[in-house]
C-alpha positions as CSV (number, residue, x, y, z in Angstrom):
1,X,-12.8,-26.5,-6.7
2,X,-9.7,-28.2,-5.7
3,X,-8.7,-29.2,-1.8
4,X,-5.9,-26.8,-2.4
5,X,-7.5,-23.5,-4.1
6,X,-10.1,-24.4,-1.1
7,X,-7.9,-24.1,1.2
8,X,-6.7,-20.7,-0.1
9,X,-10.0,-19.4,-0.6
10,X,-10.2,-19.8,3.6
11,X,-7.1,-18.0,4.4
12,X,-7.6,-15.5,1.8
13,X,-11.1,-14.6,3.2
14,X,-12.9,-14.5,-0.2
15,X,-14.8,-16.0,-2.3
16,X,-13.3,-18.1,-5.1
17,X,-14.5,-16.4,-8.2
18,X,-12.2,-13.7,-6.6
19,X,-9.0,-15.5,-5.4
20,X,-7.2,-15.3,-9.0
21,X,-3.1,-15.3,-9.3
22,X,-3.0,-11.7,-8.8
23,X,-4.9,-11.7,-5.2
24,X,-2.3,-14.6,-4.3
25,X,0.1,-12.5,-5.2
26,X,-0.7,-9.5,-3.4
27,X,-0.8,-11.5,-0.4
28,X,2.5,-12.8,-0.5
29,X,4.4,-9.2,-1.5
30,X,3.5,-5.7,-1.8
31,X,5.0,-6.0,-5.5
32,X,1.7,-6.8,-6.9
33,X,-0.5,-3.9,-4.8
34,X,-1.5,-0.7,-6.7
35,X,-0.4,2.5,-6.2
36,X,-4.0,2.9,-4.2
37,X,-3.8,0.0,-1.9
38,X,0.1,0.8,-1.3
39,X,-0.8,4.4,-0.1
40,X,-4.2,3.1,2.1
41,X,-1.9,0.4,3.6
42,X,1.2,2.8,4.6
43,X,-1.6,4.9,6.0
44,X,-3.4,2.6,8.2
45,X,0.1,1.0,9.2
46,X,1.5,4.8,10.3
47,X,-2.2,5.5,11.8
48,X,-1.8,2.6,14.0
49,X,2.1,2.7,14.7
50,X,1.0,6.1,16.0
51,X,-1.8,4.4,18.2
52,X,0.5,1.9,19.5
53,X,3.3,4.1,20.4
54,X,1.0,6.1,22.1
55,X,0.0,3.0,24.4
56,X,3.6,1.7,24.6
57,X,5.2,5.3,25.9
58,X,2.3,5.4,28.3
59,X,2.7,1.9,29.9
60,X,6.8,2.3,29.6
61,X,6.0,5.5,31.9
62,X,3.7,3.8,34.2
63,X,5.9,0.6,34.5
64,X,8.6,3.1,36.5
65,X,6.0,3.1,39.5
66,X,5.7,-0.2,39.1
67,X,9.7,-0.6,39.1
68,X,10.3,1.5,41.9
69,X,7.9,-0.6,44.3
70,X,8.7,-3.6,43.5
71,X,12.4,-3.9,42.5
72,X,15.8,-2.8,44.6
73,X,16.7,0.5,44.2
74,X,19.6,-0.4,41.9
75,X,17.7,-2.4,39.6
76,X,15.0,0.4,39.2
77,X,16.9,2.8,38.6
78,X,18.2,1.0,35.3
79,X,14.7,0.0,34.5
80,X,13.7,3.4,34.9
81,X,16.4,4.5,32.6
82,X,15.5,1.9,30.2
83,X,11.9,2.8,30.0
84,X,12.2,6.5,30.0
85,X,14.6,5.7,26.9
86,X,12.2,3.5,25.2
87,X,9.1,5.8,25.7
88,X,10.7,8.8,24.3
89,X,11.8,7.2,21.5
90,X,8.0,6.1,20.9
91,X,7.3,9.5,21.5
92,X,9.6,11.1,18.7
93,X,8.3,8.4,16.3
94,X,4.2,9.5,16.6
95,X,5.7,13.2,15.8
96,X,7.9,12.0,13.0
97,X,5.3,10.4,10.9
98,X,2.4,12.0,11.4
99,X,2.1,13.3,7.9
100,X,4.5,10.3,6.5
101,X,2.0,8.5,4.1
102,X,4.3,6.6,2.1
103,X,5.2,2.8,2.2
104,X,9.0,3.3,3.0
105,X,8.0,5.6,5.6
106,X,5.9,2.5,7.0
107,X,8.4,-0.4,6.3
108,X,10.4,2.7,8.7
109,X,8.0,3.2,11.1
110,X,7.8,-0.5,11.9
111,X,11.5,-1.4,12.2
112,X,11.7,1.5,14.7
113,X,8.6,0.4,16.6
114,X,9.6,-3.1,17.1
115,X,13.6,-2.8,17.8
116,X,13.1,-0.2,20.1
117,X,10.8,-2.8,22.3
118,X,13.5,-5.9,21.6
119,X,16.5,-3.7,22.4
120,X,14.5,-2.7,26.0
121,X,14.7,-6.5,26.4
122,X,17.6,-7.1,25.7
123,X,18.5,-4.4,28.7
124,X,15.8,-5.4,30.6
125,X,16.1,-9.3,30.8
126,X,19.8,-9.6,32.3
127,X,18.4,-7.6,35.3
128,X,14.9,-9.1,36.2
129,X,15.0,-12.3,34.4
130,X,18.4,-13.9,35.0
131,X,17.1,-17.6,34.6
132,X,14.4,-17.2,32.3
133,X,11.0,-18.7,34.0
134,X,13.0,-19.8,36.9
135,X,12.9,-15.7,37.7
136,X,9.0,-15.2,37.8
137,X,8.7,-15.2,42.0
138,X,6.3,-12.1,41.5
139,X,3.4,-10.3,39.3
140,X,6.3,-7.6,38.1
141,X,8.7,-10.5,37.1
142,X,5.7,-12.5,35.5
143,X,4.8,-9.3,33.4
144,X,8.6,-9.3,32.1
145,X,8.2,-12.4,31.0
146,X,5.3,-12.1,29.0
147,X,6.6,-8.9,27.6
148,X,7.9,-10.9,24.1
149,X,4.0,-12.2,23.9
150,X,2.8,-9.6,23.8
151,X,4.8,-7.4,21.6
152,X,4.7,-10.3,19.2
153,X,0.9,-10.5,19.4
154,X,1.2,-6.8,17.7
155,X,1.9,-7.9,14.6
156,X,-1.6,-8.8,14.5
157,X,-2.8,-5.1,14.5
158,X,-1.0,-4.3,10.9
159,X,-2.1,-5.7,7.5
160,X,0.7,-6.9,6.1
161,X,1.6,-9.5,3.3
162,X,3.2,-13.1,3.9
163,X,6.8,-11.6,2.9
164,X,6.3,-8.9,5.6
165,X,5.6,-11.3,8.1
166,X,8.4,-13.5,7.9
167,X,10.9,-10.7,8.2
168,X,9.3,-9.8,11.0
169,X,9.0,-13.1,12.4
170,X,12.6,-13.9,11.9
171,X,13.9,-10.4,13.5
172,X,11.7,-11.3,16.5
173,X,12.7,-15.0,17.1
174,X,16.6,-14.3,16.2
175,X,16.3,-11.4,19.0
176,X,15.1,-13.7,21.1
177,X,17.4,-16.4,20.6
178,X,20.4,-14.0,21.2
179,X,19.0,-12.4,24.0
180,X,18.4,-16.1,25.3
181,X,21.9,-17.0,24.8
182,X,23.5,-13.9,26.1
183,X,21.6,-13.7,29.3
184,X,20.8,-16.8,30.5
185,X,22.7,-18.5,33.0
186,X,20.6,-22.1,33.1
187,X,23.0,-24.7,32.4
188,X,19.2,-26.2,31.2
189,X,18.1,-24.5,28.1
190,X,15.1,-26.5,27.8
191,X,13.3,-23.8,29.4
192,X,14.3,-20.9,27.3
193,X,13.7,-23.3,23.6
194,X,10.6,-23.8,25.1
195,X,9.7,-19.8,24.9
196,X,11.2,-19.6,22.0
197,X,8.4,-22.2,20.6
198,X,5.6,-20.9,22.0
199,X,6.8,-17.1,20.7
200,X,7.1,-18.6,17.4
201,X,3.5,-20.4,17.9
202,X,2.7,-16.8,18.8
203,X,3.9,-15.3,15.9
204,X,2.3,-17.3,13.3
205,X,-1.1,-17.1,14.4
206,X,-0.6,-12.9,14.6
207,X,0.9,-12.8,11.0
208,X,-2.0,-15.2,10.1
209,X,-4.0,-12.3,11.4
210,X,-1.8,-10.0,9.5
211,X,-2.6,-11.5,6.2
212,X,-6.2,-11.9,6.8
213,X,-6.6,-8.3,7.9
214,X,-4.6,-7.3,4.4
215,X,-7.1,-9.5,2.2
216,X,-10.2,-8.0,3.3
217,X,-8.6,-4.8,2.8
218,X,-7.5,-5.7,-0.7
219,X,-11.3,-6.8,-1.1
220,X,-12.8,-3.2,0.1
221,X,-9.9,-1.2,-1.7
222,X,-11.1,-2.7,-4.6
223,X,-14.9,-2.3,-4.3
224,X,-14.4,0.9,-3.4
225,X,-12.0,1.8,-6.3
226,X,-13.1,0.1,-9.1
227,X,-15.9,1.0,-11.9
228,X,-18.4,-1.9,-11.8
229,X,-19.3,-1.5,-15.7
230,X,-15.5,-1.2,-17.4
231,X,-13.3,-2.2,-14.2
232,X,-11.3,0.6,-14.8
233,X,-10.2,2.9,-11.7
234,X,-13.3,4.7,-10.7
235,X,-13.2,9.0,-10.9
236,X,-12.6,9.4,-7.1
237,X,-9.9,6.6,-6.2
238,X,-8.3,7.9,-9.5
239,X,-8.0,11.3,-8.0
240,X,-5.9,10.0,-5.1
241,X,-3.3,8.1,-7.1
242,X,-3.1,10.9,-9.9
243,X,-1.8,13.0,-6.3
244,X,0.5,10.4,-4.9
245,X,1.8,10.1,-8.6
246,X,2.4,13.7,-8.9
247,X,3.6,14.3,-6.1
248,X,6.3,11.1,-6.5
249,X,7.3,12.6,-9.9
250,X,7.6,16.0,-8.6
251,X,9.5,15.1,-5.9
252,X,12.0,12.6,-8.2
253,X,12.0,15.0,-11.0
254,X,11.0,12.3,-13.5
255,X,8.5,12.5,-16.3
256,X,4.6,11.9,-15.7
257,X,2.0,12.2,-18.8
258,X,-1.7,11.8,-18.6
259,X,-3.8,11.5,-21.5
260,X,-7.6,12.2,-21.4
261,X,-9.6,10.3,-24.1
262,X,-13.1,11.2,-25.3
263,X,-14.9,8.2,-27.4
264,X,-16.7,10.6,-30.6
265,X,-20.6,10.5,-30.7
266,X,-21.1,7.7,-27.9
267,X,-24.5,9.9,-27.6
268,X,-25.7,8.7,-30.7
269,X,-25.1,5.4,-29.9
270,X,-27.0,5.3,-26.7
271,X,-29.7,7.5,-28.3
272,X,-30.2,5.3,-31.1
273,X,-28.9,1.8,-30.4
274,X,-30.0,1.8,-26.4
275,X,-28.2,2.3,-23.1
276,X,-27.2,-1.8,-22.9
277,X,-25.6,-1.6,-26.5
278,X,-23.6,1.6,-24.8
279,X,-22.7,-0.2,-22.3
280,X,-21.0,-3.3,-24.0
281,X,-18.9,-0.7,-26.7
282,X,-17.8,0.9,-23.3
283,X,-16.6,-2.1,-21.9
284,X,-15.6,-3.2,-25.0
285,X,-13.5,0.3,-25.6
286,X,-11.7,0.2,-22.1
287,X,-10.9,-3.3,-22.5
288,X,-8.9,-2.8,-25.2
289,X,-7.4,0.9,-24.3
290,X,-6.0,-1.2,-21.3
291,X,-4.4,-4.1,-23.5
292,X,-2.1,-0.9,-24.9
293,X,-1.1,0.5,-22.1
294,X,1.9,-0.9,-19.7
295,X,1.5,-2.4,-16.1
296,X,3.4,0.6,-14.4
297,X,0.1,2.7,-16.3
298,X,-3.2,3.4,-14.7
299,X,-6.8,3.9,-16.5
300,X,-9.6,5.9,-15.0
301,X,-13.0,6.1,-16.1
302,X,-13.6,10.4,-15.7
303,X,-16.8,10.3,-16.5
304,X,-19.5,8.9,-19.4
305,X,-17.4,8.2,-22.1
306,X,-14.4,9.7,-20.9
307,X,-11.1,8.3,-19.6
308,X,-7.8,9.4,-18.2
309,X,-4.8,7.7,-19.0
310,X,-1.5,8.0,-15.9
311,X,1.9,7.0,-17.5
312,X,4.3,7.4,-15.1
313,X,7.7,8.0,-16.4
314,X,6.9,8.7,-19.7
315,X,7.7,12.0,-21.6
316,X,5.7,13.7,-23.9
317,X,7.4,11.8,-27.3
318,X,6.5,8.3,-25.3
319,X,2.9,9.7,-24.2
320,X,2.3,10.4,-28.4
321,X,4.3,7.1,-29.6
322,X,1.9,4.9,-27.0
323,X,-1.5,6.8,-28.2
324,X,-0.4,6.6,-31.6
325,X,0.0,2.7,-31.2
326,X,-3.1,2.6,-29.4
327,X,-5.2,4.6,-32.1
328,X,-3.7,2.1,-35.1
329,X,-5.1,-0.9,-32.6
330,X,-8.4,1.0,-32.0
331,X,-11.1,1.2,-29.7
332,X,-13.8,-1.5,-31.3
333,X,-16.4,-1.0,-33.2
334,X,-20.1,0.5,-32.8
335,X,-22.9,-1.1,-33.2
336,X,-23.9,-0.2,-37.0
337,X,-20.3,-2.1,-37.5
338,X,-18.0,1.1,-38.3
339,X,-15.1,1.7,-36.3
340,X,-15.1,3.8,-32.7
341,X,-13.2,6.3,-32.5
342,X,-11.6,9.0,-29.9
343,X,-10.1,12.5,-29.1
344,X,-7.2,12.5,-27.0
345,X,-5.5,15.4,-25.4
346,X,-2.1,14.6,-23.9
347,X,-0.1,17.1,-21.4
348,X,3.4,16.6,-19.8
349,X,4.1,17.5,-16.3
350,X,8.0,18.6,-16.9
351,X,7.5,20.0,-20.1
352,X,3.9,21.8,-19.1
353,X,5.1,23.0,-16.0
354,X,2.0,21.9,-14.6
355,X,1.5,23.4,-10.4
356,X,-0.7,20.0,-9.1
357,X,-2.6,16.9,-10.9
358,X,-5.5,19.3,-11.5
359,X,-4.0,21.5,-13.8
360,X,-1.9,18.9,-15.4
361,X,-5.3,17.1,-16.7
362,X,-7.0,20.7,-17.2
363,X,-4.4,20.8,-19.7
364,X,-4.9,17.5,-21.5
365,X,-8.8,18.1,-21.4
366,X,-8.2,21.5,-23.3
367,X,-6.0,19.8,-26.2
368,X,-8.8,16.6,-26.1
369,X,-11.4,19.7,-26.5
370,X,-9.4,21.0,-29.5
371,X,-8.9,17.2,-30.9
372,X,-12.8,16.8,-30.5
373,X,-13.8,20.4,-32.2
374,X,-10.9,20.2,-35.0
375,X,-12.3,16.9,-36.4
376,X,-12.6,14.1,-34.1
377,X,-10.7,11.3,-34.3
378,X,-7.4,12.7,-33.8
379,X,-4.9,13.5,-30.6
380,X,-3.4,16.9,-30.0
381,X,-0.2,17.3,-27.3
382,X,-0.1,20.6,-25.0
383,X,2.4,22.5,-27.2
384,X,5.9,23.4,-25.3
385,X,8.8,25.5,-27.0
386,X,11.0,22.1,-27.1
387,X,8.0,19.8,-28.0
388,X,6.5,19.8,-31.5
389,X,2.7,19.4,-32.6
390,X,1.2,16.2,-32.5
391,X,-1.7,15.2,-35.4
392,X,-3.8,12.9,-36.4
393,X,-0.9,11.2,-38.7
């Protein structure tokens, strides 16, 4: 192993039979994540916006009595203000997204999160620290000061890739800067680049954090979600993206397909060649079912012998042409040397006008069930007014 790919393996947090160009990837943008891990990320980064807003509102509040014994009356009153402000805005975002579960609605929830505690500096900072560190005369004045740090150090409680990061890193640090510029009235600024370092410092060892906290979660997401024998999306994990996919084509109005495909008499292969020789045409069989489909498409082992094919954005005439394409390629061959072959039933979420994911594949298993007692080898499409037959042609 190289000194570099070594290297990578450390910050990546796995081992390096796992660190391909894919889990690189994935580190450095959201781009390369599933539709599984995007939807378990956004979650955990909404659960624990919520957490953290909770905590900030409460110490915002608490800071007024804090405020009010320590500082003039003048001066607390705008802090007061300011934190009242700031706290209620925390407050409206743990009741706006707690049942967001998308990855905008994260990217969202962060942005609000974090401005809403650099704008309270920004109106904070004029009034208690004037000069920077030359300010800090007291334990109130000292806990302004470390205020950035510590807001900052957050970013460490969110996994997020290398791309996230930086943006984050760069709205925090130019913040600073400005509010630096604007308020400071040192003729020195050595004092104020000097914060500005060690927040930077700060901030690249909590994104560090950041990315290390999203690789292991890339490592159990796919542990968990993955079928060990033909690496295909296992039944359960399946289930949860066929509902986010739904639900994204229901809301967009675009097309969805799913295809359920049944390999013909796997029994009798297991039953007379052995479970091991069943295993290796299965793997064999999803390999190449996977080669046909797109990146944007998602496989799922159902069950057995059975998969389910997602093909978001694809109407019923592209769900036929890519099954068609993937029949003439085939599935492999048994182990007596003859071809394997499969019954597909295809159904169309527009055209079907299918209520949830469930009955969408209820559908497709019906016209797989038809393929499979009409023959074998053949593909049958849930019949709509405007669609026509499919065959085995």
């Amino acid at each position: 192993m190289s000194i570099f790919n070594a290297l990578l393996t450390n910050i990546a947090g796995v081992n390096g039979q796992s660190l391909t160009a894919n889990r690189i990837g994935g580190l450095v943008s959201a781009g390369e994540h599933s539709p599984l891990l995007t939807r378990r990320r956004a979650m955990v980064i909404l659960s624990r916006i919520r957490l953290m807003s909770l905590i900030g509102a409460f110490f915002y509040a608490f800071g007024m009595l804090l405020d009010t014994l320590y500082f003039d009356p003048e001066t607390a009153r705008k802090l007061i203000i300011y934190r009242a402000a700031a706290a209620f805005i925390l407050m409206l975002l743990v009741f706006a997204i707690r049942k967001a579960d998308s990855l905008q609605s994260a990217y969202r929830a962060l942005f609000v999160f974090f401005v809403t505690s650099l704008v309270f500096q920004a109106f904070y900072q004029p009034l208690v620290l004037p000069e920077y560190l030359g300010s800090i005369d007291s334990l109130p004045t000292a806990g302004y000061a470390i205020f950035p740090f510590l807001i900052s150090a957050s970013v460490a409680v969110f996994p997020l890739t290398l791309k996230e990061s930086f943006l984050i890193s760069i709205l925090f640090l130019t913040a600073e800067l400005l509010i630096v510029a604007v308020t400071s009235n040192l003729p020195d600024p050595e004092p104020g680049l000097g914060m500005l370092l060690s927040l930077a410092a700060t901030i690249a060892i909590c994104s560090f954090a950041a990315i290390s906290q999203l690789s292991y979660m890339v490592s159990l997401v796919e542990q968990a979600s993955i079928d060990g024998l033909t690496h295909c999306y296992s039944r359960n994990s399946g289930e949860e993206i066929l509902d986010v996919q739904f639900r994204i084509a229901a809301r967009q109005h675009t097309p969805l397909s799913v295809a359920f495909l049944d390999l013909d008499d796997f029994k009798k292969i297991n039953d007379r060649y052995g479970h091991d020789a069943g295993d290796r045409v299965l793997q064999n069989a999803a390999m190449l079912t996977r080669r046909n489909l797109r990146d944007s498409d998602i496989l799922i082992r159902w069950g057995g012998e059975e998969f389910l094919m997602v093909l978001p954005h694809t109407n019923a005439e592209g769900a036929s042409m890519a099954i068609r394409r993937m029949r003439t390629n085939g599935f492999g061959i048994r182990p007596d040397k003859k071809p394997l072959t499969a019954s597909i039933g295809i159904a169309e979420m527009l055209s079907s006008g299918a209520r949830d994911w469930q009955e969408l594949v209820d559908l497709a298993d019906e016209q797989m069930y038809l393929a499979k007692t009409e023959g074998k080898n053949q593909y049958r499409l849930h019949l709509t007014d405007d669609v026509p037959a499919a065959n085995d042609e």
